[in-house]
N, C-alpha and C positions, 0 to 999 in steps of 0.2 A: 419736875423738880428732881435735883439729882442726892440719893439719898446712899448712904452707906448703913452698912447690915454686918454682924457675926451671924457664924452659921455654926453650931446647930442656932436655930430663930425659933422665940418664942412667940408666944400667942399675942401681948403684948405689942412687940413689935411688927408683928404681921398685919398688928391691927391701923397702924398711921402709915401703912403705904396705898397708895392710892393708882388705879387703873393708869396707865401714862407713865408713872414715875419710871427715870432711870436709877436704877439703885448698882450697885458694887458690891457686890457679898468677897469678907473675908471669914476663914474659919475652914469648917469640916464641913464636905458635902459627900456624896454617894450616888454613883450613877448607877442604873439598869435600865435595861429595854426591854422588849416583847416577852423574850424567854426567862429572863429574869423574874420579872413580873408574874408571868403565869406558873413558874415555880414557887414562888414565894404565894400564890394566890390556893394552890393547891394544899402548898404545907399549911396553910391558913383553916382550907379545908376539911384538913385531917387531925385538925387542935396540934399542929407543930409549932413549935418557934421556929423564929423567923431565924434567919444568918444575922439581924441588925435591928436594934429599936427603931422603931418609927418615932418616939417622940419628940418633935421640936426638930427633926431632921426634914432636910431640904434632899431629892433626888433630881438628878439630871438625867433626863432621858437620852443617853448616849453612848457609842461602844466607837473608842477611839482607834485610831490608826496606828502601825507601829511608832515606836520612841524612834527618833532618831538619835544618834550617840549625843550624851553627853545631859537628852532631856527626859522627863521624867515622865512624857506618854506625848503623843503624834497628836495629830489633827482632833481637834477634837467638838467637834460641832454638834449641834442638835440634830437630832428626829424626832418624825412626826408625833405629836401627843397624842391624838387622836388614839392610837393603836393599844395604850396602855388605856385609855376611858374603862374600860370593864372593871379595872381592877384598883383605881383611883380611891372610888370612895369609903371601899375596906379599909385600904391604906391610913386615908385623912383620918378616920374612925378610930383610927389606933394611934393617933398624934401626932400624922407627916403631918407637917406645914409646910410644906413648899416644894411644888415642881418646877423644872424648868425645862423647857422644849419651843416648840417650833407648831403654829398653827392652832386651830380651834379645836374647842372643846365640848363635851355633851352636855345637855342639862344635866343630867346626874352628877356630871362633874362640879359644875355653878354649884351646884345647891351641896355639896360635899364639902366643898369651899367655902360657904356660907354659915353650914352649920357648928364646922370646925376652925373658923376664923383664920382659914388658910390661906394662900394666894399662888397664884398661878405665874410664872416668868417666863418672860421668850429669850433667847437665846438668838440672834442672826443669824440663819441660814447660809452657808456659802462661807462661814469667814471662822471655821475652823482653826484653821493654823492660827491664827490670830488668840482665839480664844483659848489655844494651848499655852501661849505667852502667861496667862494668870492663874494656869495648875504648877504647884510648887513640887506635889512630890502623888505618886499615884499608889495604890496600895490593892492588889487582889484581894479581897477577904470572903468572899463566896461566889460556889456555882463554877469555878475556874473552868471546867468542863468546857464551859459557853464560850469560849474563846474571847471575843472582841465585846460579848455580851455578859461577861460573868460582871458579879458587883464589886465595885471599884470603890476603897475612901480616898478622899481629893484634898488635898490640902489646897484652899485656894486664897490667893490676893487682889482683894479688888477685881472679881469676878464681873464682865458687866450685862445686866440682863435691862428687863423693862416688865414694869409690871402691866400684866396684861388682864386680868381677872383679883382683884381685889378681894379681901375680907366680906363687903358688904354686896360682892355679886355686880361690882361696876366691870362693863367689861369694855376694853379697850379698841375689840374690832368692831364693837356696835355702835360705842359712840365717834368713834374714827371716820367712821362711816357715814352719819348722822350730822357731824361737820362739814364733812367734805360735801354733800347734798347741800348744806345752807350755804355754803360758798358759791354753788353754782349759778 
């Protein structure tokens, strides 16, 4: 089912999307990756604030390519989720609702998801440039240091993802899977 979304996304709405769905996020999003993450995991550890509330925000796990003239950031495609898993369910804890990335996830993550009615979104691999088409305007606001990895706000339109991992812990590479067997 194809579903449209603003971003920041509340709990509410994170709760009627379902494993499968394509949805299209417009609004405010935030990207970080590895070093982001484990920066913001450590200021966590040391009673810091963070560079950005968590609450009702959506992170893209990505660190884009240069702008080409005249755009507002490059290539800009997923990475792997998995790498951020460590640092997920503090995150959700503190009011992310929504990542979007590329690949599977940990139980600790499922059940992070589950407890905080959040959802997990994939992102297409490989079709970067394409997914730069629906970032409107790109913004440094932390970590700059990190180059291609510092944290990014996103202005975006009709962003398009797929829910992969649901509110209720349905998850989309298990039942995919589980299909594709009863077909055979």
């Amino acid at each position: 089912m194809d579903r449209y979304v603003n971003a920041p996304l509340n709990r509410e709405e994170a709760g009627v999307l379902r494993a499968g769905d394509y949805v299209y996020i417009t609004g405010t999003i935030y990207t970080a990756r590895d070093a982001a993450h484990k920066r913001m995991y450590e200021a966590l550890e040391k009673g810091e604030a963070l560079p950005l509330d968590m609450q009702n925000n959506i992170i893209y796990y990505m660190g884009p390519s240069p702008a080409r003239e005249g755009r507002p950031i490059g290539s800009a495609g997923p990475t792997t989720s998995s790498r951020m898993d460590k640092y997920a369910p503090a995150l959700m804890d503190l009011g992310l609702m929504g990542m979007i990335g590329k690949g599977k996830r940990s139980q600790a993550v499922s059940d992070a998801i589950v407890r905080n009615g959040a959802v997990y979104f994939a992102a297409v691999g490989g079709a970067g440039a394409l997914l730069s088409r629906s970032i409107k305007a790109s913004e440094v606001i932390a970590y700059d240091d990190l180059g291609t990895e510092a944290i990014r706000k996103l202005e975006v339109e009709n962003f398009p993802v797929i829910v992969v991992i649901d509110s209720m812990g349905n998850n989309l590479y298990e039942t995919a899977v589980e299909q594709y067997k009863k077909g055979l």
